[in-house]
C-alpha positions as CSV (number, residue, x, y, z in Angstrom):
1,X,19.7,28.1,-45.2
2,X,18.7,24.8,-47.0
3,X,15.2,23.8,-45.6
4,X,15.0,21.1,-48.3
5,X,17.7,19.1,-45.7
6,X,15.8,19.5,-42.8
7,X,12.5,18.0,-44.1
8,X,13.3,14.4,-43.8
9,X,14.0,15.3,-40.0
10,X,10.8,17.0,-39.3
11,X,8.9,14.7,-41.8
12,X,10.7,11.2,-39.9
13,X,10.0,12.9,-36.6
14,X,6.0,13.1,-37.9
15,X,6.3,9.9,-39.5
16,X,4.5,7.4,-36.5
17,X,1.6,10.6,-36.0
18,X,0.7,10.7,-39.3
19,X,0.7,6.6,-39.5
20,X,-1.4,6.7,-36.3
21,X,-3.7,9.6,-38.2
22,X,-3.8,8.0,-41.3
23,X,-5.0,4.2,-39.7
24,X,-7.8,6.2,-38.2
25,X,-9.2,8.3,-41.1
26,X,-8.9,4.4,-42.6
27,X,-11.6,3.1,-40.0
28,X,-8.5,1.4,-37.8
29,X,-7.7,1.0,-34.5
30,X,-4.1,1.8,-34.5
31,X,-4.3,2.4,-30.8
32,X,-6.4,-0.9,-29.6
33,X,-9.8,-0.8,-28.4
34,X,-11.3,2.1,-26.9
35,X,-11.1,2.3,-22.7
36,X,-14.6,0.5,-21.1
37,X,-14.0,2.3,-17.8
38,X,-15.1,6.0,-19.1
39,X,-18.6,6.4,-18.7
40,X,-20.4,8.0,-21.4
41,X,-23.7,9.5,-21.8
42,X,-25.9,11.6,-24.6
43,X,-26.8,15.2,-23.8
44,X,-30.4,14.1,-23.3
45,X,-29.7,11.7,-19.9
46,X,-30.4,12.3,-16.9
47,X,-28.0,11.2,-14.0
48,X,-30.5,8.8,-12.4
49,X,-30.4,7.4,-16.0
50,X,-26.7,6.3,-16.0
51,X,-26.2,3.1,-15.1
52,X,-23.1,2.4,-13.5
53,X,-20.6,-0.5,-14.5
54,X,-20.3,-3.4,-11.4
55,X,-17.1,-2.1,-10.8
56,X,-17.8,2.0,-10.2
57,X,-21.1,0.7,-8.5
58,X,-19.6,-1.3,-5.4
59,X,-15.7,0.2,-5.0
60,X,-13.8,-3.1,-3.5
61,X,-13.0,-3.0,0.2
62,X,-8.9,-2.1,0.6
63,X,-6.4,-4.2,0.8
64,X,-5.0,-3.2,4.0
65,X,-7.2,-2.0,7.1
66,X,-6.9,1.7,8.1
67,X,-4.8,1.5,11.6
68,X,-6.7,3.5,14.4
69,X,-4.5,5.4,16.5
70,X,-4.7,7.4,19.9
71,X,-7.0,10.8,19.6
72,X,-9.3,9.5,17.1
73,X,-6.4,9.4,14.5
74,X,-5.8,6.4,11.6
75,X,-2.9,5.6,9.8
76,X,-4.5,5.0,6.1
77,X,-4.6,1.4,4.3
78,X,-2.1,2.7,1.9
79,X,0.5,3.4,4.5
80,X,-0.6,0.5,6.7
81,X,-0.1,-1.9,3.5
82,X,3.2,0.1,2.8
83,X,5.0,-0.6,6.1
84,X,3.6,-4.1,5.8
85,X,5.6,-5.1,2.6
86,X,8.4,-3.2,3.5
87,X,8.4,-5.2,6.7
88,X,8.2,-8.6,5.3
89,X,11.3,-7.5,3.1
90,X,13.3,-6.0,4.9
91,X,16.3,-8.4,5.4
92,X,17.0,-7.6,9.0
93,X,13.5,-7.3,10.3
94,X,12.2,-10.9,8.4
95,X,16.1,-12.8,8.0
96,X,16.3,-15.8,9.2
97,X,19.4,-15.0,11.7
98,X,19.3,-14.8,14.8
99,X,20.2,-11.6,15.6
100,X,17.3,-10.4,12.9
101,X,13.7,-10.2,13.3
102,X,11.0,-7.7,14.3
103,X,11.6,-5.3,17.2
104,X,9.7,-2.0,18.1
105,X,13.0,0.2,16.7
106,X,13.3,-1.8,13.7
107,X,9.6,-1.2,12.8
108,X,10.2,2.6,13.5
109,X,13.1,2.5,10.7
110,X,10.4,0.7,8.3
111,X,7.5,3.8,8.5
112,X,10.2,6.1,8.3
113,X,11.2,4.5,5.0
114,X,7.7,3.8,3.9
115,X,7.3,8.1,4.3
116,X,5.3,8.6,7.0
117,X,6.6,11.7,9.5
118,X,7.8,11.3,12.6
119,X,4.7,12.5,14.5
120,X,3.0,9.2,12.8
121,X,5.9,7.1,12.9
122,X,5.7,7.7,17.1
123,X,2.0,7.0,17.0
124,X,1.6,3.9,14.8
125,X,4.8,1.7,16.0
126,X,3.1,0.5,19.6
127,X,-0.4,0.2,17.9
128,X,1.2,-2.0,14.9
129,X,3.4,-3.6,17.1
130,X,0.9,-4.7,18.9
131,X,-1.3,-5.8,16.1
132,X,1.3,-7.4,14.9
133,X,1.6,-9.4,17.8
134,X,-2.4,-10.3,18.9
135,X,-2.5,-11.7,14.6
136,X,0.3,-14.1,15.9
137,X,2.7,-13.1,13.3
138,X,5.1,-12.2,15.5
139,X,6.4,-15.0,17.3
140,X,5.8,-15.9,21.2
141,X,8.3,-13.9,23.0
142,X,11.6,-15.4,24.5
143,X,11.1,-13.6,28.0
144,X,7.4,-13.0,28.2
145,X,7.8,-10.4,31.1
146,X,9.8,-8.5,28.7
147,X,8.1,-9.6,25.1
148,X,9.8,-6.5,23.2
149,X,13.9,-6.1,24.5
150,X,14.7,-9.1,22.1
151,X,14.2,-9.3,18.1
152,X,10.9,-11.2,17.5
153,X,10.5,-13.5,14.0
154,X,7.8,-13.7,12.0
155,X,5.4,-17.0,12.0
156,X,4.4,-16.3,8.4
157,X,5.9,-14.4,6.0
158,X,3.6,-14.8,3.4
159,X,2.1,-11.4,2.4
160,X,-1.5,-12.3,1.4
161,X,-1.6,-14.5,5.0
162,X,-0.2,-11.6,7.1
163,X,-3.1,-9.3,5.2
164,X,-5.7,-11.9,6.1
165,X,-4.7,-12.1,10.0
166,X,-4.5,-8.4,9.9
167,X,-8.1,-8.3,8.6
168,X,-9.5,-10.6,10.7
169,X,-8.0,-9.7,14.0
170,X,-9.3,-6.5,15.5
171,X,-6.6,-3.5,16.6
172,X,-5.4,-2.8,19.9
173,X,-7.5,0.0,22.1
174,X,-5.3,3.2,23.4
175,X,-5.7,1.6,26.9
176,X,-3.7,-1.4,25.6
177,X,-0.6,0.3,23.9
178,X,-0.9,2.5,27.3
179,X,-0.5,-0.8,29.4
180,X,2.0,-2.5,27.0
181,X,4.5,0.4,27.2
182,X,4.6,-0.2,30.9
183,X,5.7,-3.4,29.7
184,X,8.8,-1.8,27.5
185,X,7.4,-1.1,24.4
186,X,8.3,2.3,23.0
């Protein structure tokens, strides 16, 4: 076997390492600048001597608010924020036609698509529906003895607006979903 012709495959193969290797040993920074989020500390500190940066020291709030449920249960900000963006594009639940908009099945097909199982999806679909609704992003029903038989449109379908209303409208009670579904939601 001739191993002389299978060095410039192993050696081009090696090539970009040994550049990266050989900037270093030079002093370089082949890679860019070190990470600033990895805290670092000498052998000889104690942990009530690390100071942490601003942004390990206060986390930020998120995004979405968790969604309480019935039985003490929430559906997590990540699922709640999920749902929400697949809501606002999905073409048949935010379209502009008539026969589109947001209705209680609809929003069922949404978590289901946004992974949640269908023990969740059955809790959280009156609760957001609902929330949904006391935000005003859902518009005023057509029949407001029956708000939920007919495909609701959205008010706003801005994303950042919907996440502000969310956040500053509190979530329906148990006892509310309980006294809506008389009303026809499911």
């Amino acid at each position: 076997m001739n191993y002389a012709r299978k060095r410039p495959i192993a050696y081009a193969a090696l090539k970009p390492a040994l550049t990266i290797l050989r900037a270093a040993i030079d002093g370089e920074s082949p890679l860019g600048s070190p990470p600033t989020n990895i805290l670092r500390r000498d052998s000889t500190s104690t942990p009530e001597q690390v100071e942490l940066p601003p942004s390990a020291a206060a986390p930020a709030p998120p995004a979405w608010p968790p969604l309480p449920l019935d039985g003490g249960r929430t559906l997590a900000p990540i699922d709640v924020g999920r749902a929400m963006l697949l809501l606002v594009t999905d073409t048949e639940v935010a379209g502009y036609e008539a026969s589109d908009g947001f209705t209680p099945g609809r929003l069922r097909e949404v978590l289901k698509r946004a992974g949640l199982n269908d023990a969740n999806i059955g809790r959280a679909a009156p609760f957001l529906s609902l929330w949904l609704d006391a935000a005003a992003i859902l518009a005023p029903p057509t029949n407001p003895n029956r708000p939920w038989d007919a495909p609701r449109h959205y008010t706003i379908r801005d994303l950042d607006a919907i996440q502000a209303r969310i956040h500053a409208t509190p979530p329906p009670t148990p006892e509310e979903v309980v006294e809506t579904k008389r009303l026809g939601l499911k």
